[in-house]
C-alpha positions as CSV (number, residue, x, y, z in Angstrom):
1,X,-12.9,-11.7,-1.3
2,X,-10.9,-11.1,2.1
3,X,-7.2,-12.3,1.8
4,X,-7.0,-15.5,3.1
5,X,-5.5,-15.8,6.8
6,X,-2.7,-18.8,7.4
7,X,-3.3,-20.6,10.9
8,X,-1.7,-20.5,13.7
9,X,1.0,-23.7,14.2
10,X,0.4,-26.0,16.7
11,X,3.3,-26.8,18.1
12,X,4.4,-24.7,20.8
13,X,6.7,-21.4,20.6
14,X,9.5,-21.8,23.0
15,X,11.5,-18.9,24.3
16,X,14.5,-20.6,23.1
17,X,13.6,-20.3,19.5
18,X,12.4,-16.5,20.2
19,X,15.4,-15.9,21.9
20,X,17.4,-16.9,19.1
21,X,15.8,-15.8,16.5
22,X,16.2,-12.3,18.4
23,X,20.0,-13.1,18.4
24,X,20.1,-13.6,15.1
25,X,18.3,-10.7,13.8
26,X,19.9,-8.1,16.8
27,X,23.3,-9.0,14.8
28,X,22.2,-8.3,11.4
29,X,21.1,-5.1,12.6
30,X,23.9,-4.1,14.4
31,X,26.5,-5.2,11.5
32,X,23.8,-2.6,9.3
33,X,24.6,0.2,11.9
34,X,28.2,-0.3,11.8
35,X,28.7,-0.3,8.4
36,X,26.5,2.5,7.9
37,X,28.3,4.8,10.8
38,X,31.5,4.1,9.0
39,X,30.2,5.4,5.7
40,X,28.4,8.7,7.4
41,X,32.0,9.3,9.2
42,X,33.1,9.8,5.9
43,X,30.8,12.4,4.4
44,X,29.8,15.2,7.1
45,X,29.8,18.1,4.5
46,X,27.3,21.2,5.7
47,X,24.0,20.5,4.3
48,X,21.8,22.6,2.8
49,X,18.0,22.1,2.7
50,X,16.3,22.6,-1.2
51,X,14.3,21.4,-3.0
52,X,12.4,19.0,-0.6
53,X,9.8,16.4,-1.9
54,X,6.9,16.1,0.7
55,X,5.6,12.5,0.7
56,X,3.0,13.1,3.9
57,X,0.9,16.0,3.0
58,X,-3.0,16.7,3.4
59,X,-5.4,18.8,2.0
60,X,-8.9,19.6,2.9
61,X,-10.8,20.8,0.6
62,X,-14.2,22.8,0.9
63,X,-16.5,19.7,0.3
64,X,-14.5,17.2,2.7
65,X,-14.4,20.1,5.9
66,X,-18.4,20.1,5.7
67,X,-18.9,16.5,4.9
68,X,-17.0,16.3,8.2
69,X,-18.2,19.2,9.8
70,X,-22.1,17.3,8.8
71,X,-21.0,14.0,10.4
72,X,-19.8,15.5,13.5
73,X,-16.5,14.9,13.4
74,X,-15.4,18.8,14.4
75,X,-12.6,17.6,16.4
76,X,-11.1,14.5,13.9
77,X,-9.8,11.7,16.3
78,X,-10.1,13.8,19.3
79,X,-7.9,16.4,18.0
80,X,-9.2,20.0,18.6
81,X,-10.4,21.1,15.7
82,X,-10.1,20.4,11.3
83,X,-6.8,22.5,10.4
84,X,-7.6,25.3,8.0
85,X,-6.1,24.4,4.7
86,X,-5.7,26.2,1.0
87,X,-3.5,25.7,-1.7
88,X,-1.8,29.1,-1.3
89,X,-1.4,28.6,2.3
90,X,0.3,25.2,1.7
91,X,2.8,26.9,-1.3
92,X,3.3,29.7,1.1
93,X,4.5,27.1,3.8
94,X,6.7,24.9,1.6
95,X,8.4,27.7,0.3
96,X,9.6,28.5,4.1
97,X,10.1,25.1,4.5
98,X,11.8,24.7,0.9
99,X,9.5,21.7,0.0
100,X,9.5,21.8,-3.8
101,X,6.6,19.3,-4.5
102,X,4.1,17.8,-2.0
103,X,2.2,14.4,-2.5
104,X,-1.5,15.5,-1.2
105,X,-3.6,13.0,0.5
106,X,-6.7,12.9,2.8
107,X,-5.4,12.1,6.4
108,X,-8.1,10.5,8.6
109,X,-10.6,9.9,9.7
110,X,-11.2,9.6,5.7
111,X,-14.5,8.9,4.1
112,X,-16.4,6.7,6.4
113,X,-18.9,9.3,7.1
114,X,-22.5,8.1,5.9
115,X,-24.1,5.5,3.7
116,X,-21.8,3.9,0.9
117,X,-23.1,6.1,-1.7
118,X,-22.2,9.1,-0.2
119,X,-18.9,7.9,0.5
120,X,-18.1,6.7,-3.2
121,X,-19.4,10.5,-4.2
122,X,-17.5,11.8,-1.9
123,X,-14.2,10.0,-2.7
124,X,-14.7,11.3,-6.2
125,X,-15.3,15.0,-5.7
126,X,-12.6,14.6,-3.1
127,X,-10.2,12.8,-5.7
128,X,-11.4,15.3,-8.4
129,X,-10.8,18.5,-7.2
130,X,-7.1,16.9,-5.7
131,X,-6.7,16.5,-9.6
132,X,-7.6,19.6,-10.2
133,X,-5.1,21.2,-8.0
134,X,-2.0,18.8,-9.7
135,X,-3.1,20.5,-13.2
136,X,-2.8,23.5,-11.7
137,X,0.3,23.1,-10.1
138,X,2.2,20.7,-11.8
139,X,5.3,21.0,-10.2
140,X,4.4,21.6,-6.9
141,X,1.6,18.8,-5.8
142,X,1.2,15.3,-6.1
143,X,-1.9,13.4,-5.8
144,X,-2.0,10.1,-3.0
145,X,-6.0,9.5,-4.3
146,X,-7.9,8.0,-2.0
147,X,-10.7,4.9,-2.2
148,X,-14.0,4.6,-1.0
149,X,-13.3,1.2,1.1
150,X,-14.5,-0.9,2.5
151,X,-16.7,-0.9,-0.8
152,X,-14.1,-3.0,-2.5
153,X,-15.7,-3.2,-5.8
154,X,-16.2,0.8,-6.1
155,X,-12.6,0.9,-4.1
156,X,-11.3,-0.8,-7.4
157,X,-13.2,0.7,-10.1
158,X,-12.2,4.1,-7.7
159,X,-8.3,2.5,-8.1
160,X,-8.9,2.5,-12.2
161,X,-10.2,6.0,-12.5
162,X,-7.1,7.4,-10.2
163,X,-4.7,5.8,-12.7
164,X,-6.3,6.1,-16.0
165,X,-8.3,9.4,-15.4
166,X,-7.1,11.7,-13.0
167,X,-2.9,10.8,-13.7
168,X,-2.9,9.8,-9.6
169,X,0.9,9.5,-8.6
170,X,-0.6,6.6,-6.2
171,X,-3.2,5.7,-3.7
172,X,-3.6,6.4,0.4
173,X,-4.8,3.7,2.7
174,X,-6.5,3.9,6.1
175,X,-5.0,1.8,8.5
176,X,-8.7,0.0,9.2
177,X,-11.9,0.8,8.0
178,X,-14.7,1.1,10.3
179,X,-12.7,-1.4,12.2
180,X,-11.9,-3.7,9.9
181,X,-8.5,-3.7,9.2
182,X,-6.0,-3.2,6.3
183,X,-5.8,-6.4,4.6
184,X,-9.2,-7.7,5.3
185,X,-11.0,-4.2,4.0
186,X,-8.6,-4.3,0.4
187,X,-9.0,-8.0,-0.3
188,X,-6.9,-9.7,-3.0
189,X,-8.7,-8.1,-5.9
190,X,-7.6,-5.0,-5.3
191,X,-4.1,-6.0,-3.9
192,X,-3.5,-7.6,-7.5
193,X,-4.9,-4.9,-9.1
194,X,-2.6,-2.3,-7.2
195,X,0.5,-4.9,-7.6
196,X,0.1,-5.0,-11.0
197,X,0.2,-0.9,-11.3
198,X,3.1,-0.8,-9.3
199,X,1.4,1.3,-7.0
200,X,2.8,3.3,-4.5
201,X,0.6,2.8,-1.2
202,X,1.0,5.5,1.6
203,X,-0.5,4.2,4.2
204,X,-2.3,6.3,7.1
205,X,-3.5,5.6,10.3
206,X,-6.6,6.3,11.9
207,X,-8.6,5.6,14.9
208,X,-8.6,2.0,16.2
209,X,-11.1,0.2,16.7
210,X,-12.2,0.0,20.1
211,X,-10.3,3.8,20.6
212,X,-12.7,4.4,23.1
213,X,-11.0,1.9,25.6
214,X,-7.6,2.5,24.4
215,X,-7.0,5.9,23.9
216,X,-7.3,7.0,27.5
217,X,-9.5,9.9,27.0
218,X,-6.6,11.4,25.0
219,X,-6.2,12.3,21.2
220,X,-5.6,9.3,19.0
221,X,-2.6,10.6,17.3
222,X,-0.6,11.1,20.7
223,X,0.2,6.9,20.5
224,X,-3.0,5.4,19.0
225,X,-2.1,5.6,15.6
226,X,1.2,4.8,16.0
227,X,0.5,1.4,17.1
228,X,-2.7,1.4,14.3
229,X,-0.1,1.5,12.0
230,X,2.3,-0.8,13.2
231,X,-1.0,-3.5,13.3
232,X,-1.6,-3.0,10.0
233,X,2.0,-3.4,8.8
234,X,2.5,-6.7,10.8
235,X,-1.2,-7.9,9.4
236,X,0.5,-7.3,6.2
237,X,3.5,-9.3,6.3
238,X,1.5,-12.3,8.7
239,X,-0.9,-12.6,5.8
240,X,1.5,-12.0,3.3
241,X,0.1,-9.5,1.5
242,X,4.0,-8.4,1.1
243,X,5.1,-11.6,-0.4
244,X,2.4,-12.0,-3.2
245,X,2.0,-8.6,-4.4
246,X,6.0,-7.2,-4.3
247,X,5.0,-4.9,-7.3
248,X,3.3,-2.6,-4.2
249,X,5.7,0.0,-3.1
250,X,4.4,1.0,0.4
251,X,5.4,3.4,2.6
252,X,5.1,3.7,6.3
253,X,4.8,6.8,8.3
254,X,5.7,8.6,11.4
255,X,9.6,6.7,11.3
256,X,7.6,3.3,11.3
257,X,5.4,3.7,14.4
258,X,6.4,1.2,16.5
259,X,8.0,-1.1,14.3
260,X,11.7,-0.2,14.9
261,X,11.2,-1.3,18.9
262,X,8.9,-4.4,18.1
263,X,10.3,-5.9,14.8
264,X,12.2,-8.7,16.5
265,X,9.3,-9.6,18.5
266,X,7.4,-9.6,15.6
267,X,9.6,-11.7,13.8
268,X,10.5,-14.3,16.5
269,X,6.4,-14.6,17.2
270,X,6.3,-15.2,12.9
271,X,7.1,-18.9,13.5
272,X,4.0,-19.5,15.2
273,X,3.1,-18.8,11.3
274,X,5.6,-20.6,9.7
275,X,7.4,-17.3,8.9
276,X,11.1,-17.4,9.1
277,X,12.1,-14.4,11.4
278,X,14.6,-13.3,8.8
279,X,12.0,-13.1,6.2
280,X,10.2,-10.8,8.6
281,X,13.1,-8.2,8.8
282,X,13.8,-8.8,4.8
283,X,10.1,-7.7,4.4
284,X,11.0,-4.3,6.9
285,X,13.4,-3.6,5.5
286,X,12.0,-3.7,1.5
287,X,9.3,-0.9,2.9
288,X,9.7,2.6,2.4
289,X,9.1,5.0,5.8
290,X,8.6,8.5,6.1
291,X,9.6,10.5,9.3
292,X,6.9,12.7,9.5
293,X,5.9,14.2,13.3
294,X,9.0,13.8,15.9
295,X,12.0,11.4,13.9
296,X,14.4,13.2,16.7
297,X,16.2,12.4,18.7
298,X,14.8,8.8,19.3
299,X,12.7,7.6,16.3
300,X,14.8,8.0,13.3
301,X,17.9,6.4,15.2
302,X,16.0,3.6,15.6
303,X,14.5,3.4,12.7
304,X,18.1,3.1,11.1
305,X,18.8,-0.2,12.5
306,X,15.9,-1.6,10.6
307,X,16.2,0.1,7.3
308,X,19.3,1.5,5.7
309,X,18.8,5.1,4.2
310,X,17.6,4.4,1.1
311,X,14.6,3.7,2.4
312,X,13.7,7.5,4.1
313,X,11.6,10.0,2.5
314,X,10.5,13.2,3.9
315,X,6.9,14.3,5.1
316,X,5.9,17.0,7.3
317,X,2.1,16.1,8.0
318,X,1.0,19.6,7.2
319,X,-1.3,21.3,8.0
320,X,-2.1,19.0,10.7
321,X,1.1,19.4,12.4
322,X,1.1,23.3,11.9
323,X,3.5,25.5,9.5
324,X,6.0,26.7,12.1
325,X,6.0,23.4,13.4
326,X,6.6,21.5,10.3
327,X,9.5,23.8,9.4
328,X,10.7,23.5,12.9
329,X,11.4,19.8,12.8
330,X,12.6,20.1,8.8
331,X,15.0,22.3,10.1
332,X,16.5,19.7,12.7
333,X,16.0,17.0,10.4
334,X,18.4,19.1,7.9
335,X,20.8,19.9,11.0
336,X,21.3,16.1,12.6
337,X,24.0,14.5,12.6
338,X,22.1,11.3,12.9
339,X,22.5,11.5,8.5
340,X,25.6,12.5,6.8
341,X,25.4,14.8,3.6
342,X,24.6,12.2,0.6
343,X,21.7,10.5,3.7
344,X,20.1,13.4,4.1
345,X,20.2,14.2,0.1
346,X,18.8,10.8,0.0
347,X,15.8,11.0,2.5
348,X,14.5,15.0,1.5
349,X,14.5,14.5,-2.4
350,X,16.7,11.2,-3.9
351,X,14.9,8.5,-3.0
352,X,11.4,10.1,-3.6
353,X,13.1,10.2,-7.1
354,X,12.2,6.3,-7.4
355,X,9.0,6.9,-6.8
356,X,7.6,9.9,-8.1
357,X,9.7,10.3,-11.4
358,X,7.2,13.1,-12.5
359,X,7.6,15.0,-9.2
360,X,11.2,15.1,-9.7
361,X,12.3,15.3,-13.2
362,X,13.2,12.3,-14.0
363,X,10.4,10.8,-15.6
364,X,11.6,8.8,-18.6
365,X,9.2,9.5,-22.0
């Protein structure tokens, strides 16, 4: 049953509210920044990058590259071809990268790829042989399993077997689904169902709908799925989906998208709702983000004055952003001085700690 959508108010959104609504929120986030500068100004001790926990990794397995390969979808979301992938490969790159563990997940353009039944099998062998892999290297990979939406009902009997069966350390959703987005493909159902696992969500993003008109003849990951994925976050607090299911521990990737530059907007427009603004920025700020693909020099800055640094986790998108790449941008990521010491403890291994006890170590019994 798709989550039900609030309407729209009818009385008319001034730009005096919006404009202080922005005013209010600009000052929160610059009292954040300033209290945060004064604490990094404190603790600018040489860091050393270990032990790294990966929270935006692929894989691509044997039967995903020909299920693809059969659709025609050689060159995934324009990109120019499917990145080779094996497990020795990816150990081989997070040891040069010093990624300890990496949460695997299916990046896009997902499962959408014939009729539901093929899908559903698909999503199994897929989810299966990720499994697989995690038994085999325990201490290395994690499992993000994915679901066979927008087939909710096999999407949640797909969510029990994850869980239950396979030991999945949480589930990956698409940003839409054959154009139909986030919250309208899950539904409630499965929301609850996820809320009351305490789920962690990764999302992804994928192609828009309507790429063809958007994208400008170029590959959707240059900007497409940025913005994807800043929809489907704002879809998610407008039909608060964040509100009624806070057992959900999402995270966001790529530094948030667009959401660092556009949350006031978003906020001052969440009156037309009957959304306070500040619960808005609350709800930004509860989500966890990874800064995966190009956090420097612009992204992660920005992203700081919407969420403190508690809040960042590491990914490095391999192997669709390529090994040297990848360990390129660790490496910078490891040398800013955007983070102090205990911040950048934080964002490659501490706070994945919260969420992926068993990755870590400190799994309770």
């Amino acid at each position: 049953m798709p989550v039900h959508k609030r309407r729209l108010s009818r009385r008319t959104f001034g730009v005096a509210a919006a404009a202080g609504a922005s005013a209010a929120l600009g000052a929160g986030a610059t009292a954040l920044a300033t209290t945060r500068d004064e604490e990094q100004a404190k603790d600018q001790r040489k860091f050393e990058l270990t032990g790294a926990v990966d929270v935006h990794a692929h894989y691509i397995t044997p039967a995903y590259r020909q299920a693809l390969i059969d659709a025609g979808q050689e060159h995934p979301d324009g990109m120019p071809s499917i990145p080779e992938w094996s497990a020795a490969e990816a150990l081989t790159f997070m040891d040069a990268a010093h990624i300890e563990s990496a949460v695997l997940s299916v990046s896009s353009p997902g499962f959408a790829l014939g009729d539901q039944a093929q899908t559903r099998r698909l999503v199994r062998q897929v989810n299966e042989e990720g499994a697989a892999l995690v038994r085999r290297y325990p201490k290395r990979f994690g499992l993000f399993a994915s679901l066979p939406l927008p087939d909710t009902e096999a999407a949640l009997a797909e969510t029990r077997h994850a869980f239950d069966a396979l030991d999945a350390d949480g589930v990956v959703l698409e940003t839409n689904y054959e154009g139909t987005y986030l919250v309208d493909a899950v539904g409630d159902t499965l929301f609850a169902e996820l809320n009351r696992r305490k789920a962690v969500v990764f999302l992804h993003p994928t192609s828009p709908a309507c790429w063809e008109s958007t994208a400008l003849g170029r590959p959707r990951p240059v900007i497409e799925f940025l913005f994807d994925t800043t929809r489907a976050v704002m879809q998610l607090i407008y039909q608060g989906v964040l509100s009624r299911y806070p057992g959900i521990r999402f995270i966001v990737p790529h530094a948030g998208a667009a959401l660092p530059v556009l949350a006031d907007r978003i906020a001052s427009f969440a009156t037309m709702e009957d959304i306070p603004p500040k619960d808005v920025i609350e709800a930004l700020s509860k989500l966890h983000y990874d800064v995966a693909g190009f956090a420097l020099p612009r992204a992660l800055p920005a992203l700081l004055n919407l969420v403190s640094p508690d809040r960042l986790l590491y990914g490095s998108d391999y192997p669709f952003t390529s090994a040297s790449v990848a360990t390129t941008l660790g490496a910078k990521l490891a040398a800013t001085d955007t983070l102090g010491y205990t911040e950048k403890r934080q964002m490659f291994s501490g706070n994945a700690a919260q969420l992926f006890p068993r990755l870590t170590g400190t799994k309770k019994d």
